[in-house]
N, CA, C and O atoms as a Tinker XYZ file with bonds, in Angstrom:
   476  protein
     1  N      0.846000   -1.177000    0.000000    73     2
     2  CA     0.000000    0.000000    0.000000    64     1     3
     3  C      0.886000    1.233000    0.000000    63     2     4     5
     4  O      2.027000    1.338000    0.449000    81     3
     5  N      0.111000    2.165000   -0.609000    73     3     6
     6  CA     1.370000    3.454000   -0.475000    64     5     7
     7  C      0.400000    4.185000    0.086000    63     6     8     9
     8  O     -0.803000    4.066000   -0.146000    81     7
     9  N      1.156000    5.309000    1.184000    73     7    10
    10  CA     0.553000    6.278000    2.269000    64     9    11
    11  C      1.058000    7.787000    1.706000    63    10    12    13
    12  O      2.168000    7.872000    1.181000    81    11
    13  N      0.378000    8.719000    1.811000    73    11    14
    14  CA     0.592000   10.046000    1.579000    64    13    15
    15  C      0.001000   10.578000    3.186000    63    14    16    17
    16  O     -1.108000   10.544000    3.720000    81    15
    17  N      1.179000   11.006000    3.560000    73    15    18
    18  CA     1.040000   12.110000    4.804000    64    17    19
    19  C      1.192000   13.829000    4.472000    63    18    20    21
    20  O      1.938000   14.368000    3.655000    81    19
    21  N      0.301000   14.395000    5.324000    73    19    22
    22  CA    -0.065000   16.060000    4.385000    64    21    23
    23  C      0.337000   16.301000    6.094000    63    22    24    25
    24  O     -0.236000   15.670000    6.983000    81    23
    25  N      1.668000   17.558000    6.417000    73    23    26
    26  CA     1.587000   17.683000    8.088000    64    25    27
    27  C      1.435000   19.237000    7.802000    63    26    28    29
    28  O      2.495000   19.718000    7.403000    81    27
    29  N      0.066000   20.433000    7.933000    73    27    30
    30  CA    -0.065000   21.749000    7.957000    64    29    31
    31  C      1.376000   22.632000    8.255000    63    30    32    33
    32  O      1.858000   22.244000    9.319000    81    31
    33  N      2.178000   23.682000    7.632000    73    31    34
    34  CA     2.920000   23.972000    8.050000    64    33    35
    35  C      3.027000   24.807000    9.238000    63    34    36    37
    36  O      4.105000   25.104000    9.753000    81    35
    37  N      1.695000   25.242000    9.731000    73    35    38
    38  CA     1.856000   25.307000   11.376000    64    37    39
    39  C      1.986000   24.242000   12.142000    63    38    40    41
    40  O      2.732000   24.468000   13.094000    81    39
    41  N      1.710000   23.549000   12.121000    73    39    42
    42  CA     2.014000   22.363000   13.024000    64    41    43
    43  C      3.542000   22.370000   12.931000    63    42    44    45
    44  O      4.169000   22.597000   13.966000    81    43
    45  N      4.388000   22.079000   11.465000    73    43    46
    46  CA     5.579000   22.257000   11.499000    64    45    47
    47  C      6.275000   24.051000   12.640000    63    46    48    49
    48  O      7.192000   23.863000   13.439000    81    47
    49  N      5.918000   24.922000   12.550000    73    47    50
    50  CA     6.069000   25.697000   12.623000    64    49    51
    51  C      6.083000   25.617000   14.018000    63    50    52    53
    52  O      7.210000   25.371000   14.448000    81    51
    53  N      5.303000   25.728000   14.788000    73    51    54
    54  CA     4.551000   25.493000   15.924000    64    53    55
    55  C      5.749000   24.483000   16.652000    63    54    56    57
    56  O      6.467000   25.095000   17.442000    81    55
    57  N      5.955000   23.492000   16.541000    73    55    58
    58  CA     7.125000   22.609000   16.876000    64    57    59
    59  C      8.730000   23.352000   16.717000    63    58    60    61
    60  O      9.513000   23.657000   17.617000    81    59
    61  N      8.853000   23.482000   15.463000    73    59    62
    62  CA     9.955000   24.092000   14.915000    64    61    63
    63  C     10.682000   25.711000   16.426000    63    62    64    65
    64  O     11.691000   26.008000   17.066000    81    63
    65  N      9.688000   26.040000   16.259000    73    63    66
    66  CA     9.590000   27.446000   16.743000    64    65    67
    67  C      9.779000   26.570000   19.018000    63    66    68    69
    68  O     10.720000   26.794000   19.779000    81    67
    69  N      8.888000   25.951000   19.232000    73    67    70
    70  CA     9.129000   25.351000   20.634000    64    69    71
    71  C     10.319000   24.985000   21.073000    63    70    72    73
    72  O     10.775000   25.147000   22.205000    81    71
    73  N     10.970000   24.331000   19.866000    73    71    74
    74  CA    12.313000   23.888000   19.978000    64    73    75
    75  C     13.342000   24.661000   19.684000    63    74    76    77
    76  O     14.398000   24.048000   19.842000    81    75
    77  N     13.400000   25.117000   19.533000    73    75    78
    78  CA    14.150000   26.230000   19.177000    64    77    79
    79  C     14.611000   27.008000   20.073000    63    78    80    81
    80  O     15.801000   27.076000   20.381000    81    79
    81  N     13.443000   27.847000   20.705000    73    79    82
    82  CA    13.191000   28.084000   22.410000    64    81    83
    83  C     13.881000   27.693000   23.056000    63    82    84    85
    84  O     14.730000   28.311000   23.699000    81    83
    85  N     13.637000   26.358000   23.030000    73    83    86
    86  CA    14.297000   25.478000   24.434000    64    85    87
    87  C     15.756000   24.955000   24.367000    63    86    88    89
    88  O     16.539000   24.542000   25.222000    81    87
    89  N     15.832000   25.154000   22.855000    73    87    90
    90  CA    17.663000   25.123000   22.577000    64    89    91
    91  C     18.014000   26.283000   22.822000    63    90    92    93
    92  O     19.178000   26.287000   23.220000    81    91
    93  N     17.543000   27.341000   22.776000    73    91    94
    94  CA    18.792000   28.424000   23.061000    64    93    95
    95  C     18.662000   28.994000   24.298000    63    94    96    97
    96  O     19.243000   30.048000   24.554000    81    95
    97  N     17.555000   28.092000   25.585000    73    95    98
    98  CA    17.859000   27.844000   26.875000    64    97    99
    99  C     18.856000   26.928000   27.256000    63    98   100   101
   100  O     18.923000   26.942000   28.486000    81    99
   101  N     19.847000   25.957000   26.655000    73    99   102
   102  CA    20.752000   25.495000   26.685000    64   101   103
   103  C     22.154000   25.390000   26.468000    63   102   104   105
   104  O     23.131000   24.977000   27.093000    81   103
   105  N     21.863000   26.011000   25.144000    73   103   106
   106  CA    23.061000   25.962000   24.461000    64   105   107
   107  C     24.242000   26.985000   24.984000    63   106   108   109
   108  O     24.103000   27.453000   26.114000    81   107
   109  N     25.326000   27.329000   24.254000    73   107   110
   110  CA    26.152000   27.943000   24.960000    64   109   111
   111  C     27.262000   28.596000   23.373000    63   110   112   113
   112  O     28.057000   27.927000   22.712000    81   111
   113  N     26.972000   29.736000   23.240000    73   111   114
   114  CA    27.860000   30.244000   22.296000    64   113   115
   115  C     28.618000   30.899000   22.132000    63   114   116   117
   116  O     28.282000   31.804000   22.894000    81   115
   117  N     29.710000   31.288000   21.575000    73   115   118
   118  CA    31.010000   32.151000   22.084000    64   117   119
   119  C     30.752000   33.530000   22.137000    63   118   120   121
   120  O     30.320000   33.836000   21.026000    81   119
   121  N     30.788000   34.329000   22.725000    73   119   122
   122  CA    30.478000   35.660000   23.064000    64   121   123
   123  C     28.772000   36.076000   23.799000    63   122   124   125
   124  O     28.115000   37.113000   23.887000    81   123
   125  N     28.529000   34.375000   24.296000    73   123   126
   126  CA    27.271000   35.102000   25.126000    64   125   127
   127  C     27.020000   34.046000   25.720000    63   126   128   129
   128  O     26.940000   32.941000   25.184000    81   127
   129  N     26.790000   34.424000   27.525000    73   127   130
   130  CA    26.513000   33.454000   28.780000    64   129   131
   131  C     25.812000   32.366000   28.225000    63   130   132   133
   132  O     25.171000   32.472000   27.180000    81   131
   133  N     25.897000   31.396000   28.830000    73   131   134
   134  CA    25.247000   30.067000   28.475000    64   133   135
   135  C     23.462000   30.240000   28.923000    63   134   136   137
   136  O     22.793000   30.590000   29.895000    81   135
   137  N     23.238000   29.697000   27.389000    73   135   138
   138  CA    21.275000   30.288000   27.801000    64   137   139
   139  C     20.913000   31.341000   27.358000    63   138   140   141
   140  O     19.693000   31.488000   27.285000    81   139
   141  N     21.922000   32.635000   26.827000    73   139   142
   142  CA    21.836000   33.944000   26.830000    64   141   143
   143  C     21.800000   34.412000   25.329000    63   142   144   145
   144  O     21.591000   35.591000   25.044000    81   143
   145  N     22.020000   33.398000   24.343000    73   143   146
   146  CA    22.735000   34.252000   22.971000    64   145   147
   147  C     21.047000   34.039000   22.322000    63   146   148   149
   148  O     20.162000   33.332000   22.803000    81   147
   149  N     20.999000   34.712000   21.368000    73   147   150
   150  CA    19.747000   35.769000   20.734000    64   149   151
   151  C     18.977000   34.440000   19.856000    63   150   152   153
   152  O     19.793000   33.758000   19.237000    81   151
   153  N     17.868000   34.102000   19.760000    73   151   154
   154  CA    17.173000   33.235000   19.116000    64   153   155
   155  C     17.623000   33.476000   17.539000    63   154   156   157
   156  O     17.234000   32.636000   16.728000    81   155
   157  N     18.323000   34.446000   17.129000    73   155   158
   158  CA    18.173000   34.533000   15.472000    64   157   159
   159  C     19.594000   33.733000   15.497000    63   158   160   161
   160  O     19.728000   32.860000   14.640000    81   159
   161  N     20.613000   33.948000   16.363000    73   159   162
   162  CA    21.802000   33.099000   16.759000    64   161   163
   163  C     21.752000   31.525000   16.632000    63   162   164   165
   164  O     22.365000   30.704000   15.950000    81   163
   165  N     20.925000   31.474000   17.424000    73   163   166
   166  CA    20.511000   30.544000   17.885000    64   165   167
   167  C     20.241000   29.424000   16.520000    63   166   168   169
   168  O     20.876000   28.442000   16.136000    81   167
   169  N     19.489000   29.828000   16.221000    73   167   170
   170  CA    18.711000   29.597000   14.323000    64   169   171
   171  C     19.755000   29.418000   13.337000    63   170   172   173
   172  O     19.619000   28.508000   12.520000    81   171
   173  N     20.837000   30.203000   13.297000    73   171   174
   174  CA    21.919000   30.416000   12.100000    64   173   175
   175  C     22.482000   29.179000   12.779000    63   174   176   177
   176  O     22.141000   28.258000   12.037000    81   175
   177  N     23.041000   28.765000   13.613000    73   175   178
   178  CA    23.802000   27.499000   14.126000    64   177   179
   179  C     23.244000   26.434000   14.211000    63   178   180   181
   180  O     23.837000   25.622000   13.500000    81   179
   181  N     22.214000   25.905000   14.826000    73   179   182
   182  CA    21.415000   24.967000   15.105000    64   181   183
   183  C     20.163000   24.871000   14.492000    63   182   184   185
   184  O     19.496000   23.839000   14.559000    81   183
   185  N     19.676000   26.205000   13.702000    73   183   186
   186  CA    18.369000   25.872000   13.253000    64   185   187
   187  C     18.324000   24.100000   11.896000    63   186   188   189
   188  O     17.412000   23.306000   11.665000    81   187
   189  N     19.501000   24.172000   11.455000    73   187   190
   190  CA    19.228000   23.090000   10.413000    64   189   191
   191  C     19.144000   21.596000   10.952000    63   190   192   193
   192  O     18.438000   20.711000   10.468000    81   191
   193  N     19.793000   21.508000   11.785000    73   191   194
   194  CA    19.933000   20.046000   12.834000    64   193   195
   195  C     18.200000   20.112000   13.273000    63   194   196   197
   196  O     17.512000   19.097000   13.161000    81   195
   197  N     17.559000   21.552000   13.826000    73   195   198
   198  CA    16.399000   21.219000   14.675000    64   197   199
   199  C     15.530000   20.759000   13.327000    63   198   200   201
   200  O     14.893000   19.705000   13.341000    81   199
   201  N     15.552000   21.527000   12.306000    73   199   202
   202  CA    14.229000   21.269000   11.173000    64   201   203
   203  C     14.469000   20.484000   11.316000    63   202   204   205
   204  O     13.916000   20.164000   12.369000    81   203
   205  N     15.538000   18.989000   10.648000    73   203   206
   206  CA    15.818000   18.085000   10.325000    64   205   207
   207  C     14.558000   17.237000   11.521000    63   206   208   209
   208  O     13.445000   16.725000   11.403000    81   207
   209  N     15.400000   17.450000   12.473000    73   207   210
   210  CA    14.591000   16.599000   13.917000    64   209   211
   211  C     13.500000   16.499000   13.413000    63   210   212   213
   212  O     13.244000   15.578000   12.637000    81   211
   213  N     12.664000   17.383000   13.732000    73   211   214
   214  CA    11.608000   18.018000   13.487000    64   213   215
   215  C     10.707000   17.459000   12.248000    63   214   216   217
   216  O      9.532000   17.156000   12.452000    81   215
   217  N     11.196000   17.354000   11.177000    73   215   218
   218  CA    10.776000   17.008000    9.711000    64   217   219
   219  C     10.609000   15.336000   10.476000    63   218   220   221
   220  O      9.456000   14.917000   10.584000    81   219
   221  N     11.525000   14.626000   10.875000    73   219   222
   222  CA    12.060000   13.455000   11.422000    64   221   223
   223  C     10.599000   12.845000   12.504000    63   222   224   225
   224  O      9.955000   11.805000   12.372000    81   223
   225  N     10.543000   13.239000   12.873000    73   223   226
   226  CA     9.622000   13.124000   14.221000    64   225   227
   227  C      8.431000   13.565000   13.529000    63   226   228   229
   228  O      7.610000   12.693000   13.814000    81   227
   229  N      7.973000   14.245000   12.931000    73   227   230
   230  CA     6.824000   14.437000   12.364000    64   229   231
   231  C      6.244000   13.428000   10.898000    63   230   232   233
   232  O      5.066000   13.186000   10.633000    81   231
   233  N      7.330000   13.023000   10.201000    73   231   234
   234  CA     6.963000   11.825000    9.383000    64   233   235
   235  C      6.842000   10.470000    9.987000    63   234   236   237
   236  O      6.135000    9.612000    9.459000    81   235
   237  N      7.453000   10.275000   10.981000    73   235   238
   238  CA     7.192000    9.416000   11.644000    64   237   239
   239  C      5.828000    9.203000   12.483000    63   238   240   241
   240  O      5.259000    8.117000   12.588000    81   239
   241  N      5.353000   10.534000   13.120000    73   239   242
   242  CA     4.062000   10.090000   14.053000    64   241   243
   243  C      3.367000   10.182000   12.817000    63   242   244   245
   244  O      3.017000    9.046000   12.497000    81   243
   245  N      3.068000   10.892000   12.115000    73   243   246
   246  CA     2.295000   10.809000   10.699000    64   245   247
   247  C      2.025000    9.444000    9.876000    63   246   248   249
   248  O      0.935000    9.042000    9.469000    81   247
   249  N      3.220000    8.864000    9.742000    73   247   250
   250  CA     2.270000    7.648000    9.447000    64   249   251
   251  C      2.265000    6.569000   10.076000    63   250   252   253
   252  O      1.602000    5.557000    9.848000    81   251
   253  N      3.109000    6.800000   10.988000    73   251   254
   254  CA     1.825000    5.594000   12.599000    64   253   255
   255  C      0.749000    5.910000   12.401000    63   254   256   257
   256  O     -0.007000    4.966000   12.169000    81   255
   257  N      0.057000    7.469000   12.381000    73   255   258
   258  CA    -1.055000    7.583000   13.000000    64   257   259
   259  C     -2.193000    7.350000   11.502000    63   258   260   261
   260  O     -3.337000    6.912000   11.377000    81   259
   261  N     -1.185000    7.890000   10.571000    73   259   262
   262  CA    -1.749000    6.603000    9.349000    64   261   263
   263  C     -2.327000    5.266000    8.938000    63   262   264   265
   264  O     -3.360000    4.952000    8.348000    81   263
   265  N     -1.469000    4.689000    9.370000    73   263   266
   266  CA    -1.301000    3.021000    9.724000    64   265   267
   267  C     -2.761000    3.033000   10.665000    63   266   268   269
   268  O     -3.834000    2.810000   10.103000    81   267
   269  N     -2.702000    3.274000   11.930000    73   267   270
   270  CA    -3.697000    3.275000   12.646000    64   269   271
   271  C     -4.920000    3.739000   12.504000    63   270   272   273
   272  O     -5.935000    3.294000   13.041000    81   271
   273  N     -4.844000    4.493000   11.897000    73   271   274
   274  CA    -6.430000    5.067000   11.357000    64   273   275
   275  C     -6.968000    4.404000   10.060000    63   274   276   277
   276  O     -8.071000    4.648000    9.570000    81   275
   277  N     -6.167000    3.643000    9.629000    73   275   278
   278  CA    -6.540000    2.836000    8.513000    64   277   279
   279  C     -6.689000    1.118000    8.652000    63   278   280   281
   280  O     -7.025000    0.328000    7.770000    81   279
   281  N     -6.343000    0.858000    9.978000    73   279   282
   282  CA    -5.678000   -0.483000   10.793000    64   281   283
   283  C     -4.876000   -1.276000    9.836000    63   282   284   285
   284  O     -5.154000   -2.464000    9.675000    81   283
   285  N     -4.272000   -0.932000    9.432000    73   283   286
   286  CA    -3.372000   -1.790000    8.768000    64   285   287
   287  C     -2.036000   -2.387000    9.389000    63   286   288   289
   288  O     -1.377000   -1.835000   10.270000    81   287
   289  N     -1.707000   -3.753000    8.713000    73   287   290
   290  CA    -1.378000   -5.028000    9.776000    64   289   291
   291  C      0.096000   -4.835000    9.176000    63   290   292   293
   292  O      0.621000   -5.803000    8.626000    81   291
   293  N      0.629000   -3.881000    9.246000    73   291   294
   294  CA     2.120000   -3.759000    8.548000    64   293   295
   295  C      3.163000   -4.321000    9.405000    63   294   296   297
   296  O      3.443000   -4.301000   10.604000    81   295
   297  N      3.890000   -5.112000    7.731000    73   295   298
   298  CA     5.388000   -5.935000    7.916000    64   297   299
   299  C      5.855000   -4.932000    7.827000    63   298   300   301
   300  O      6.053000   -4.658000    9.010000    81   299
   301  N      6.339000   -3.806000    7.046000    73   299   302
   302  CA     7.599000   -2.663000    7.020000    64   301   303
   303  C      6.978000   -1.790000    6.289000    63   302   304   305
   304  O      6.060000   -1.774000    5.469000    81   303
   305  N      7.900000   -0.867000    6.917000    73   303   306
   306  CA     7.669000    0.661000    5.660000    64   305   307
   307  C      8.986000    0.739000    5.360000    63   306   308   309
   308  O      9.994000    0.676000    6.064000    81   307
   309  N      8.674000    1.001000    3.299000    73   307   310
   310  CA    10.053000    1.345000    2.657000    64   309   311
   311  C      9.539000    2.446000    1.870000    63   310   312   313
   312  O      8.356000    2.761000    1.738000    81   311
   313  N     10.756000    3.101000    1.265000    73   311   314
   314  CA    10.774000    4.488000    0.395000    64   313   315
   315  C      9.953000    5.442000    0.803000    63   314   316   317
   316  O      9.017000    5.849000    0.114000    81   315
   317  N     10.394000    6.109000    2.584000    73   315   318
   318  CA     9.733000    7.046000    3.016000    64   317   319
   319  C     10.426000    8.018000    2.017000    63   318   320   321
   320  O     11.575000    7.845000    1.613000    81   319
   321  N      9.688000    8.974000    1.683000    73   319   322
   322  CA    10.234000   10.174000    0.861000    64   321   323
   323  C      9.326000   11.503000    1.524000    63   322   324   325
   324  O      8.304000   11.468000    2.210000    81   323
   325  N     10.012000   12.505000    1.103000    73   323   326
   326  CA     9.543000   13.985000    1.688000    64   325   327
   327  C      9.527000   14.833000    0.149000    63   326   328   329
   328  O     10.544000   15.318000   -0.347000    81   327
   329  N      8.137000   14.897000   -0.484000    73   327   330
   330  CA     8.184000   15.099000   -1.346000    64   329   331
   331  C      8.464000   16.714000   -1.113000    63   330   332   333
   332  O      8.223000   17.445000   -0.153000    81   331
   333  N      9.178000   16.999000   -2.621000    73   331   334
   334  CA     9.680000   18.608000   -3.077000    64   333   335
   335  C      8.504000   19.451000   -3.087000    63   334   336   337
   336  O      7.536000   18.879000   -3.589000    81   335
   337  N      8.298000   20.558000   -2.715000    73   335   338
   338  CA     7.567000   21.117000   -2.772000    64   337   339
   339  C      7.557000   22.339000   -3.933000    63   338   340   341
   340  O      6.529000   22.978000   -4.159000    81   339
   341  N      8.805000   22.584000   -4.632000    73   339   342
   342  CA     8.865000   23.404000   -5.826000    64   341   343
   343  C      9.282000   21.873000   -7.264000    63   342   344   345
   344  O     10.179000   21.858000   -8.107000    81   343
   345  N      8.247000   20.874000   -6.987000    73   343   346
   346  CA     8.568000   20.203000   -8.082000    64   345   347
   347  C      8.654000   20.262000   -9.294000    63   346   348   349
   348  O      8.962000   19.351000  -10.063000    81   347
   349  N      8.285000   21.734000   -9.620000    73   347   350
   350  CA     8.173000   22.402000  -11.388000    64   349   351
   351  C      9.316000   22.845000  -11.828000    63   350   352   353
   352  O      9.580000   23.068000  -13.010000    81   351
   353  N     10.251000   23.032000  -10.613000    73   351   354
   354  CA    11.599000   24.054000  -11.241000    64   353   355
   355  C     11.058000   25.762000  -11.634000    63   354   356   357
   356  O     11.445000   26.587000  -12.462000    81   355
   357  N     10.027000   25.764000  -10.618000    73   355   358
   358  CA     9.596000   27.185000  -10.893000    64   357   359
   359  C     10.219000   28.388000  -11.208000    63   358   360   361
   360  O      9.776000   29.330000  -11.865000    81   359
   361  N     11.730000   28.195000  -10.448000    73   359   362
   362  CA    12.968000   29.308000  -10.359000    64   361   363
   363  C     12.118000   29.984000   -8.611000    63   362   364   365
   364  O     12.696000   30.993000   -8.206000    81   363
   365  N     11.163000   29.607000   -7.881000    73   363   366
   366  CA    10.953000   30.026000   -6.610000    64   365   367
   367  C     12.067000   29.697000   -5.306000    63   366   368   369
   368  O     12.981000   28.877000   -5.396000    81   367
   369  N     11.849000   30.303000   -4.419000    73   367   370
   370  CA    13.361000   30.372000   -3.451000    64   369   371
   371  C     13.328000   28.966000   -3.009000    63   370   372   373
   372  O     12.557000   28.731000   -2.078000    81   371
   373  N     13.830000   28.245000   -3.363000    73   371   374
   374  CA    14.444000   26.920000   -2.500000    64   373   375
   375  C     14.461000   27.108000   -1.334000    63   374   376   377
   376  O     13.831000   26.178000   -0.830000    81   375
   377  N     14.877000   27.894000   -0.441000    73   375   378
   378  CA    15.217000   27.965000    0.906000    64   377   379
   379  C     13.672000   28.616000    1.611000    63   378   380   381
   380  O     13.740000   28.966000    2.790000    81   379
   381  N     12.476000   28.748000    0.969000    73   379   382
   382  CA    11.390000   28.982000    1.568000    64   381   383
   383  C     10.792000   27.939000    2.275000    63   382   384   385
   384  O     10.328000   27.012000    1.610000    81   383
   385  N     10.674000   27.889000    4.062000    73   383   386
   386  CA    10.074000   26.888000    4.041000    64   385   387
   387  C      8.512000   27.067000    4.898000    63   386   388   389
   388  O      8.154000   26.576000    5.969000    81   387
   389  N      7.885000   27.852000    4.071000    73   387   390
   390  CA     6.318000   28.301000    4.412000    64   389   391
   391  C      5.762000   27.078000    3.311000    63   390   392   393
   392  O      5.577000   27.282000    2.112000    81   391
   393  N      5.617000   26.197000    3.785000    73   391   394
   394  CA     4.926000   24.813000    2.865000    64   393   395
   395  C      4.815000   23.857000    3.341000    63   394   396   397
   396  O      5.717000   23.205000    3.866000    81   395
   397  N      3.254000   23.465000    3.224000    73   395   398
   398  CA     3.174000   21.882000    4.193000    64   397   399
   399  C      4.158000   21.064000    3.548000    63   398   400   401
   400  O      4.654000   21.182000    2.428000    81   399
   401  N      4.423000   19.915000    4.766000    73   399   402
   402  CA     5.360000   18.801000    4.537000    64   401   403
   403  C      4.400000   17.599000    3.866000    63   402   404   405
   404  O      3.323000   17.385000    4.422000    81   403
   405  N      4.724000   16.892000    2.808000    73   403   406
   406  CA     4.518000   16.058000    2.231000    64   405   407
   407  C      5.439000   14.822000    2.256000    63   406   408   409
   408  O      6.573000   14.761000    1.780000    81   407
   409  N      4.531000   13.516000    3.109000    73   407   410
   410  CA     5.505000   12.434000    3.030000    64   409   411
   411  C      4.573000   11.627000    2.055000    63   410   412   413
   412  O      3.354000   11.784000    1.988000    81   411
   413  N      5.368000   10.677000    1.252000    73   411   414
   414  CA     5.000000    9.292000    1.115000    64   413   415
   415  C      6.135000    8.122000    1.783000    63   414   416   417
   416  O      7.265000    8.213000    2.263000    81   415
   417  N      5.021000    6.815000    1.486000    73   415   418
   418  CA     5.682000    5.975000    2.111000    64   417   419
   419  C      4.754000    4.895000    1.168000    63   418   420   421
   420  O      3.560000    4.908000    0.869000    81   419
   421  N      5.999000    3.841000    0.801000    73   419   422
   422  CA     4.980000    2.087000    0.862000    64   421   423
   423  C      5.175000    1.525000    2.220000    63   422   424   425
   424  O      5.989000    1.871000    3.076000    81   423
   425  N      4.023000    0.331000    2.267000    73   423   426
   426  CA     3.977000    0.140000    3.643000    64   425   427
   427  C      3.535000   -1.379000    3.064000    63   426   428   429
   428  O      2.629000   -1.524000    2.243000    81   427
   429  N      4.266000   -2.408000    3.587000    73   427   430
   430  CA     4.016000   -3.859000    3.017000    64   429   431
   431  C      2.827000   -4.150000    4.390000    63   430   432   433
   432  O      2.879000   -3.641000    5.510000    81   431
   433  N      1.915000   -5.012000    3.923000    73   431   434
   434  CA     1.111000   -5.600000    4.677000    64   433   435
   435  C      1.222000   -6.542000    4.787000    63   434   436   437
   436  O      1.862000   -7.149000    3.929000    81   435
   437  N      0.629000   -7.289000    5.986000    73   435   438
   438  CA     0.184000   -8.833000    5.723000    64   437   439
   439  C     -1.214000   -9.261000    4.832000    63   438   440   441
   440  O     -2.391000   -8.910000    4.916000    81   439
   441  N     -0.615000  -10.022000    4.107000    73   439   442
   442  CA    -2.500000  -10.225000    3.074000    64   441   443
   443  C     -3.240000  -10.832000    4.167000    63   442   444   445
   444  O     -2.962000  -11.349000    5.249000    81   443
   445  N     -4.532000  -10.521000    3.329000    73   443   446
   446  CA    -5.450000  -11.188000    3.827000    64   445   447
   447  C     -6.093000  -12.992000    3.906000    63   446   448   449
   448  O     -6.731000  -13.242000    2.883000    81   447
   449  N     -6.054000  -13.687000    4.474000    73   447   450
   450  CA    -6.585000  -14.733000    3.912000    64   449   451
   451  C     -7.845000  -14.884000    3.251000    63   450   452   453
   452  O     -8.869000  -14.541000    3.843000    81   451
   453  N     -7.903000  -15.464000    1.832000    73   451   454
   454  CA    -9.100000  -15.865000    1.340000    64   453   455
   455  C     -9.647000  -17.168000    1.135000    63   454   456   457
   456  O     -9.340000  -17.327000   -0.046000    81   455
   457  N    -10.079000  -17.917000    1.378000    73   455   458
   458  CA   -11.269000  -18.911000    1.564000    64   457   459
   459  C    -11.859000  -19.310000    0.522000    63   458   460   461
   460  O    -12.736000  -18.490000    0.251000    81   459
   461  N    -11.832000  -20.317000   -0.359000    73   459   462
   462  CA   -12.506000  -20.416000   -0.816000    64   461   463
   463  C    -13.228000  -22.223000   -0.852000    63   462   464   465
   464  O    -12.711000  -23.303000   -0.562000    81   463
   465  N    -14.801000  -21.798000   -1.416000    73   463   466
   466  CA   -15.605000  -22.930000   -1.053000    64   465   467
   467  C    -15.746000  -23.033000    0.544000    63   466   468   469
   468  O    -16.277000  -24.093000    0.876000    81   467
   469  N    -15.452000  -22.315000    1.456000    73   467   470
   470  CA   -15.960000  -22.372000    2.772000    64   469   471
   471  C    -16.621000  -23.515000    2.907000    63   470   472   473
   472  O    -16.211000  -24.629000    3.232000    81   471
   473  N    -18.187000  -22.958000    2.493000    73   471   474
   474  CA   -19.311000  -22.955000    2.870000    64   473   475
   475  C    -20.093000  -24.107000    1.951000    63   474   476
   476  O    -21.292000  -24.327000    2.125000    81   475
């Protein structure tokens, strides 16, 4: 079976933006107290590791919650992909990321048994 996951880019956003927060309550960068250096700082260093996470953790509960809402009796998921969102070659900014996330995935099942002459 193949799965298409659609995740709103607030939801991305919304996450993205929490974490972020709470990393640059941690972190520690050269020319400012530990906890102290400026969220846009913060972003230029670590923001690409957090999307990543982020993208990561969100394709993942996405199609569990796939799987489950569909009950399906899955052996594996292969060829998760994060589809492009400028798939035309529009010449639009690559680095925009105001755009829902688009996953697919195949997802092998167990068949069903069929019966025949039962009855």
């Amino acid at each position: 079976r193949n799965l298409r996951v659609e995740v709103p880019h607030q939801v991305f956003e919304s996450q993205y933006t929490k974490e972020l927060k709470r990393a640059a309550t941690q972190v520690s960068l050269k020319g400012f107290r530990a906890g102290k250096a400026p969220l846009n700082m913060v972003e230029k260093y670590y923001g690409g590791r957090i999307r990543g996470d982020i993208i990561d953790k969100l394709c993942r509960s996405g199609i569990d919650e796939a799987i489950q809402k569909h009950d399906l009796k899955v052996v594996g998921i292969e060829n998760v992909k994060m589809e492009d969102p400028h798939h035309g070659g529009d010449g639009s900014d690559h680095h925009d990321h105001n755009h829902d996330l688009v996953f697919t995935a195949e997802v092998s099942v167990f068949p069903e048994p069929v019966i025949d002459g039962y009855k």
